[in-house]
C-alpha positions as a Python dict, from the first residue, in 0.01 Angstrom:
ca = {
    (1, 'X'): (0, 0, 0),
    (2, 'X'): (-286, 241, 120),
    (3, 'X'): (-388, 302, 460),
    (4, 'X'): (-733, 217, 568),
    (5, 'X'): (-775, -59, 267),
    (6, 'X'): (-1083, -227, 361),
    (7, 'X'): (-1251, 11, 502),
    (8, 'X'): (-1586, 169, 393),
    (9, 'X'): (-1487, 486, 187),
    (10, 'X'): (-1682, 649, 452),
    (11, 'X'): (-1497, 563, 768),
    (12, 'X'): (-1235, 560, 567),
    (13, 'X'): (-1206, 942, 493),
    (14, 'X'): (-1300, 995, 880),
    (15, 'X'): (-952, 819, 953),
    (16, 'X'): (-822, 1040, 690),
    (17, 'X'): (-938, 1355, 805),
    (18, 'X'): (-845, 1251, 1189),
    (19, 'X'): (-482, 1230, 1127),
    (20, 'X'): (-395, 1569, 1125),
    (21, 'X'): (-610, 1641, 1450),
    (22, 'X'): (-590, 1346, 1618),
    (23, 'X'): (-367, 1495, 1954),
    (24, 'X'): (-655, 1772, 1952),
    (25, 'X'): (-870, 1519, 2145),
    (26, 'X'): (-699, 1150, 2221),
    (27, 'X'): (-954, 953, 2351),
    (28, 'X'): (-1230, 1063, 2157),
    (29, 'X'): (-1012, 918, 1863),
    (30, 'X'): (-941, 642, 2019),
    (31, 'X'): (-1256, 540, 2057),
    (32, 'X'): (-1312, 646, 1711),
    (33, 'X'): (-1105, 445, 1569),
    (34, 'X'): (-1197, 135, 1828),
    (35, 'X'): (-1572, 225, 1688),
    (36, 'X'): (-1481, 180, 1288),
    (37, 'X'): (-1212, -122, 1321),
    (38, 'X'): (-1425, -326, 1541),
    (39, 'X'): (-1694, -459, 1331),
    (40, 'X'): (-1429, -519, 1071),
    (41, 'X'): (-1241, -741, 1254),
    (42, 'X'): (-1499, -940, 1358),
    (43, 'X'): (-1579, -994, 1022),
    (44, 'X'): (-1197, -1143, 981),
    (45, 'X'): (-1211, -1511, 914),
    (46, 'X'): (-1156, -1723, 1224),
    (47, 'X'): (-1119, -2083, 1089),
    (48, 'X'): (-830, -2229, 1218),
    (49, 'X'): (-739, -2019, 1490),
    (50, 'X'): (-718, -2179, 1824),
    (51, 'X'): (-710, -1981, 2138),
    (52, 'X'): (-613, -2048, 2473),
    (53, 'X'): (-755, -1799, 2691),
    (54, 'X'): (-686, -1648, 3036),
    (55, 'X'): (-413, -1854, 3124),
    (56, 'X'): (-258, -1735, 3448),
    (57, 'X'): (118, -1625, 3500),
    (58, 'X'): (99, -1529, 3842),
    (59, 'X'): (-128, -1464, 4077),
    (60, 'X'): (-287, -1097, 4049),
    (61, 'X'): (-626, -1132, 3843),
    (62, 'X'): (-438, -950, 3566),
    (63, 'X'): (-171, -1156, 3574),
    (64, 'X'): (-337, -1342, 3264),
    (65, 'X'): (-238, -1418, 2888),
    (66, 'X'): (-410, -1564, 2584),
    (67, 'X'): (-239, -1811, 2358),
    (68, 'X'): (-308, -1760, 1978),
    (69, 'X'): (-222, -2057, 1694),
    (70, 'X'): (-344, -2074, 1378),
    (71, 'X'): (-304, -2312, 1088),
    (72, 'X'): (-19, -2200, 955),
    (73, 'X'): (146, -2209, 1313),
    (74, 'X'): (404, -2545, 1312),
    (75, 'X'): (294, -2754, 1599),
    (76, 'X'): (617, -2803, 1779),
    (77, 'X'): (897, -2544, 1796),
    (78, 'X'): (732, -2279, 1655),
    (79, 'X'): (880, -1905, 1728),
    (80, 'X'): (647, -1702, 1964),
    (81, 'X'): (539, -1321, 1921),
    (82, 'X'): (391, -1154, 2282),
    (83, 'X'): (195, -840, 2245),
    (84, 'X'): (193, -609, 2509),
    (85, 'X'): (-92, -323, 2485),
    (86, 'X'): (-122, 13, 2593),
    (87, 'X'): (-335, 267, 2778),
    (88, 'X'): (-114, 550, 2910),
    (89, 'X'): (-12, 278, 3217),
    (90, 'X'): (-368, 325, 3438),
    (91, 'X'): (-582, 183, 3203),
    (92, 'X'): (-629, -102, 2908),
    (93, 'X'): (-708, -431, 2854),
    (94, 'X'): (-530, -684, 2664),
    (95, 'X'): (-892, -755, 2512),
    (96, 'X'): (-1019, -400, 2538),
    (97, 'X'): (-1328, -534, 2330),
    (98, 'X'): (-1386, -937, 2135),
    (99, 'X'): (-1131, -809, 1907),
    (100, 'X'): (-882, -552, 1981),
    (101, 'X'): (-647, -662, 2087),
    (102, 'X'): (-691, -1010, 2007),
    (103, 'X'): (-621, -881, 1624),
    (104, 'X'): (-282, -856, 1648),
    (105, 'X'): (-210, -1202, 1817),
    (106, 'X'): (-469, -1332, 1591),
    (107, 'X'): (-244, -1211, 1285),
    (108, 'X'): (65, -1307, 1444),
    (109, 'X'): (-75, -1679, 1417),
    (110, 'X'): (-154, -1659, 1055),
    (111, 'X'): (165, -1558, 958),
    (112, 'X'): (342, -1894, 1138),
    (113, 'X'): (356, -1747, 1520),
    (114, 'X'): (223, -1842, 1852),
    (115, 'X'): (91, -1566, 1932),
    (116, 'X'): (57, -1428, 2299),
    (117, 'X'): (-168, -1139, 2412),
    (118, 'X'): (-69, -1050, 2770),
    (119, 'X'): (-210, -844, 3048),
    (120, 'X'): (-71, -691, 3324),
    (121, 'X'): (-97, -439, 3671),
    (122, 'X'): (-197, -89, 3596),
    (123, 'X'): (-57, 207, 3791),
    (124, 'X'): (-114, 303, 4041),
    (125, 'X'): (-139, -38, 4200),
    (126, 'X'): (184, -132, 4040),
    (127, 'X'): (405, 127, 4018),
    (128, 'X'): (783, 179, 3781),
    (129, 'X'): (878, -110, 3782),
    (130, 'X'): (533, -288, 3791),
    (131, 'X'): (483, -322, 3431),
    (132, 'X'): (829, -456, 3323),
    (133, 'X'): (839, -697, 3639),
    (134, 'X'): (464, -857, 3462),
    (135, 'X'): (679, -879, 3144),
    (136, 'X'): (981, -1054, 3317),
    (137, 'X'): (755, -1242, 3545),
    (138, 'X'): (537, -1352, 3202),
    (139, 'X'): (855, -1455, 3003),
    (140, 'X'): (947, -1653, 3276),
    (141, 'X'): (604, -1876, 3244),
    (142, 'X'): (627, -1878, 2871),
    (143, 'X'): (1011, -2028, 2906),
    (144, 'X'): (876, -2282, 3078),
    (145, 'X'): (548, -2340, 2985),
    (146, 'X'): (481, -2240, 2608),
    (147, 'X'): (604, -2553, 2485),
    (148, 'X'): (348, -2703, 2583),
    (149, 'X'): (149, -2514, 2314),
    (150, 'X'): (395, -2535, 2043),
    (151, 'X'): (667, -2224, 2104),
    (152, 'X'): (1043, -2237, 2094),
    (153, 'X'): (1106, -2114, 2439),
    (154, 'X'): (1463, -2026, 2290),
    (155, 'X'): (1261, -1799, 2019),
    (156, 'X'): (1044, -1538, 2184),
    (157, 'X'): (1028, -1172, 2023),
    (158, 'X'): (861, -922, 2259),
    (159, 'X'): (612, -609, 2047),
    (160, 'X'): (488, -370, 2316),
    (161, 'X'): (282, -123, 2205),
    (162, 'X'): (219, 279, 2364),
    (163, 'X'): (319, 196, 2713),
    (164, 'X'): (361, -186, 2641),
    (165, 'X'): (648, -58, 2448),
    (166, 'X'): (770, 133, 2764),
    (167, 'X'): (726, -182, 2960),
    (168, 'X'): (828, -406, 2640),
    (169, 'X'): (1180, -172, 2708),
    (170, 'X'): (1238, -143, 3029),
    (171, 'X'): (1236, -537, 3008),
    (172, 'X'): (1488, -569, 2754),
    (173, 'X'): (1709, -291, 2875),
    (174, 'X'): (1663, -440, 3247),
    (175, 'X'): (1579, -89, 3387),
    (176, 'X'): (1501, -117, 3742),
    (177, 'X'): (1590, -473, 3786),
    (178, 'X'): (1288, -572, 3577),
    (179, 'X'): (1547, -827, 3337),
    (180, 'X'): (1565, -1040, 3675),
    (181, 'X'): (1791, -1337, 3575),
    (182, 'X'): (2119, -1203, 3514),
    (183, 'X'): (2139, -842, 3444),
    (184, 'X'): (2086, -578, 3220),
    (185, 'X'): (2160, -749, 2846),
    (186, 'X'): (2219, -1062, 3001),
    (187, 'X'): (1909, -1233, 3088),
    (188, 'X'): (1602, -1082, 2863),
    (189, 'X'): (1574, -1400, 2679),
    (190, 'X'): (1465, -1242, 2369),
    (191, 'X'): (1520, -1270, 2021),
    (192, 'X'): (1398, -989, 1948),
    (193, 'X'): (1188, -652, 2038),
    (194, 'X'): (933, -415, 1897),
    (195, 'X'): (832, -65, 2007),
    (196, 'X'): (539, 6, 1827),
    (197, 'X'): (436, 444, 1950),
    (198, 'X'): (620, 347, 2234),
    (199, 'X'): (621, 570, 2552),
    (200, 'X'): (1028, 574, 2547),
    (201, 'X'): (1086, 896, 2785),
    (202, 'X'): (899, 964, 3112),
    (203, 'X'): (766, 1317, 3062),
    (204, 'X'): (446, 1503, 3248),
    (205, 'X'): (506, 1808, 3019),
    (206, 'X'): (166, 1995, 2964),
    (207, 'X'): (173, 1924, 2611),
    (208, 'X'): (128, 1537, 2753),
    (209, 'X'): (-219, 1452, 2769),
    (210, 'X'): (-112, 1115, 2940),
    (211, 'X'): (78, 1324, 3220),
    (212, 'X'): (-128, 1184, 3477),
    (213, 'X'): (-29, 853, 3347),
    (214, 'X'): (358, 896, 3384),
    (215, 'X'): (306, 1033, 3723),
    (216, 'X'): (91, 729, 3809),
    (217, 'X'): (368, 491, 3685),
    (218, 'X'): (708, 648, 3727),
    (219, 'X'): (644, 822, 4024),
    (220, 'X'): (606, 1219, 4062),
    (221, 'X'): (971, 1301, 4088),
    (222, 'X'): (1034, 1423, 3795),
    (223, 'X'): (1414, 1419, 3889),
    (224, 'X'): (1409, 1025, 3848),
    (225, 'X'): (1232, 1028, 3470),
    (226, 'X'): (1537, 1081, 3322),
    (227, 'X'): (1756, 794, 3501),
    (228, 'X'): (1389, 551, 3462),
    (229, 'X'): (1358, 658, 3083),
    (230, 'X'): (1404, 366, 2817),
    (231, 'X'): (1594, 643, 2609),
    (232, 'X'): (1828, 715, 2868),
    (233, 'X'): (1925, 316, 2886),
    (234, 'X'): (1905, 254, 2452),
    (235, 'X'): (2309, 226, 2486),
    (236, 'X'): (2215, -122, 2624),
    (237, 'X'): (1994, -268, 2358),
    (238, 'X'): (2201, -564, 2226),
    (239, 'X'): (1915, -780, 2061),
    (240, 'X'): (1738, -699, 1701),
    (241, 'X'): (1485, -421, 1729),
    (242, 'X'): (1224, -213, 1494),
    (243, 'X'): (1084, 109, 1667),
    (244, 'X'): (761, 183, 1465),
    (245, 'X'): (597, 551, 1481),
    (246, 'X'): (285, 635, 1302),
    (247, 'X'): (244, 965, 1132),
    (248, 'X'): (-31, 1070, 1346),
    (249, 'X'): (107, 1019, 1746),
    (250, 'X'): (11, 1126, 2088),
    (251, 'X'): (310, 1392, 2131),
    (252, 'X'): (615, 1350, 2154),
    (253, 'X'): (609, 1000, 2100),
    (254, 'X'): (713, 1018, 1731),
    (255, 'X'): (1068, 1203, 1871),
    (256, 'X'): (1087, 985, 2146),
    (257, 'X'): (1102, 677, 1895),
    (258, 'X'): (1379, 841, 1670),
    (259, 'X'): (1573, 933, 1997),
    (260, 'X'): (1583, 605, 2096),
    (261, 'X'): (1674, 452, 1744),
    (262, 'X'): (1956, 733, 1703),
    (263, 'X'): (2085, 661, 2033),
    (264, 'X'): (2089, 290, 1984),
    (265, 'X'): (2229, 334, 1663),
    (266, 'X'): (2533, 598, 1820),
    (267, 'X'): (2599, 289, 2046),
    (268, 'X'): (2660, 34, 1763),
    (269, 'X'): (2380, -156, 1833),
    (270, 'X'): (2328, -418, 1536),
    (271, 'X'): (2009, -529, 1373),
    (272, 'X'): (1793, -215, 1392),
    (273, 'X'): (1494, -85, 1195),
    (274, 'X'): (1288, 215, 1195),
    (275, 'X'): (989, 243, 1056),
    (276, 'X'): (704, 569, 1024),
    (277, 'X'): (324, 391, 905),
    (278, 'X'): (215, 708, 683),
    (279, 'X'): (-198, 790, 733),
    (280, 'X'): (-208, 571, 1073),
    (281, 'X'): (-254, 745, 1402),
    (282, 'X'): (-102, 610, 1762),
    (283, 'X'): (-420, 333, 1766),
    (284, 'X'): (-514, 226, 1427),
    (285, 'X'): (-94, 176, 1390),
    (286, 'X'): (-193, -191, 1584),
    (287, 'X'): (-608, -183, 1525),
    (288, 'X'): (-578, -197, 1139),
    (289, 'X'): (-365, -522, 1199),
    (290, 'X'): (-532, -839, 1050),
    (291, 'X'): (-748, -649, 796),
    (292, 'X'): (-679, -578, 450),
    (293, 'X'): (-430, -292, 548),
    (294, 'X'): (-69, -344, 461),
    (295, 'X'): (43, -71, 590),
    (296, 'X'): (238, -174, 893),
    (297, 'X'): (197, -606, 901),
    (298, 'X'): (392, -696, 630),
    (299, 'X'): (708, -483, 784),
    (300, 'X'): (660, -635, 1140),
    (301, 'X'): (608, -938, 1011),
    (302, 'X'): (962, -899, 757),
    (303, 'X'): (1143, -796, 1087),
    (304, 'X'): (1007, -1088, 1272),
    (305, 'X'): (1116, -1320, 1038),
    (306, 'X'): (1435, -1199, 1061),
    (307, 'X'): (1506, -1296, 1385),
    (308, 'X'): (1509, -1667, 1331),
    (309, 'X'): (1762, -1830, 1274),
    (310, 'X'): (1895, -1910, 890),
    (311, 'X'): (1932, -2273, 809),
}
């Protein structure tokens, strides 16, 4: 396994040398790394991949998701992976270009998935709990609808990635009512959950270069972050869960990850992994997903598996 397999030895060594620097400047990186894993992607193979595109959950424009099956994707009763993306909750698409973040649906279908890519309201529009109500409001429409397009509705594992993972969370956990149909633990729905650089703990610390962000989404009462914080609510998490960091994260996020997982853990929660994806900074962690990078697929992709059940 070596990060950035694939790659031009160019770009490459640009990823390389970024690591160490990357929270000097975020969003040039980001677009950095957008910039070199773009053209490979769309150089990814497409044949047999069906997408359905733009479907609608509710009625906000953004309200939207994309269905992803592949080949290798059983055509009835298949179990379903939703990706929820990030952009420090004010900004982000769900296709923030033709391929990212289609990727990671994309390789969710290869690997026997339906695969859902789903948007949502941005802050501040829709304010804590905006986000998590999309998810719950989403998950309702794919119980009902997605097996139509070949999903177990009784099998739906929920990756949210940078703050996705916050909403992804707050979800699960059923912080601020978000859960919806019968309370916090009892009514997610989920057989599973990943938290891929998750934003975990509301923070506008001035080492947080997202601190707009968190004021955008979770209000600017800092006396609330604690009580709205996934962290603060990990005592809850009763369904199988990986929390993924890469080496390279926007701070903070890294601890926040291992907080959650050693709080989880403290609680007795069963079934939980954590994972660090060495070389990979907080975007090419999901970017470098359906190239010839192992560094972080195969693991989701192990933990996934694990949530079905065993014949």
């Amino acid at each position: 396994m070596r990060p950035f397999e694939g790659l031009p030895a160019a770009e490459a060594a640009v990823l390389r040398a970024m690591g160490p620097v990357w929270a000097d400047d975020i969003n040039r990186h980001r677009k950095q790394v957008v910039e070199i894993y773009t053209p490979l992607l769309s150089a990814a193979d497409r044949a047999g991949i069906t997408v359905d595109a733009g479907l609608a959950y509710g009625g906000h424009a953004r309200q939207r998701l994309d269905i992803y099956r592949s080949a290798a994707t059983p055509l009835r009763g298949a179990p379903v992976a939703v990706f929820v993306h990030g952009g420090a909750f004010m900004r982000g698409e769900m296709n923030s270009n033709a391929e990212i973040y289609g990727n990671v649906a994309r390789y969710l279908a290869r690997h026997g998935y339906v695969g859902v890519n789903l948007e949502y309201r941005l802050a501040p529009e829709a304010p804590f709990p905006g986000g998590a109500d999309d998810v719950a409001l989403a998950m309702a429409w794919l119980r009902t609808h997605i097996g139509g397009y070949g999903g177990n509705p009784r099998h739906i594992v929920l990756i949210g990635h940078s703050a996705g993972g916050a909403h992804a969370a707050s979800y699960a956990l059923d912080i601020g009512g978000s859960g919806g149909i019968g309370g916090a633990g009892a009514g997610h729905g989920l057989a599973g959950l990943v938290l891929v650089s998750a934003r975990l703990r509301a923070d506008a610390l001035p080492s947080n270069p997202n601190a707009a962000g968190v004021r955008a989404y979770w209000g600017d009462d800092a006396a609330l972050y604690e009580q709205r914080s996934p962290v603060t609510h990990a005592w809850r998490l009763d369904l199988p869960t990986l929390v993924a960091i890469a080496e390279y994260e926007n701070p903070h996020l890294d601890a926040y990850g291992a907080e959650f997982f050693h709080r989880a853990l403290q609680a007795g929660a069963q079934g939980l992994r954590f994972a660090q994806v060495p070389g990979h900074n907080h975007t090419s962690i999901v970017a470098h997903l359906d190239t010839a990078d192992r560094s972080f697929g195969p693991a989701l992709i192990d933990f996934l598996d694990s949530t079905r059940p065993t014949i």
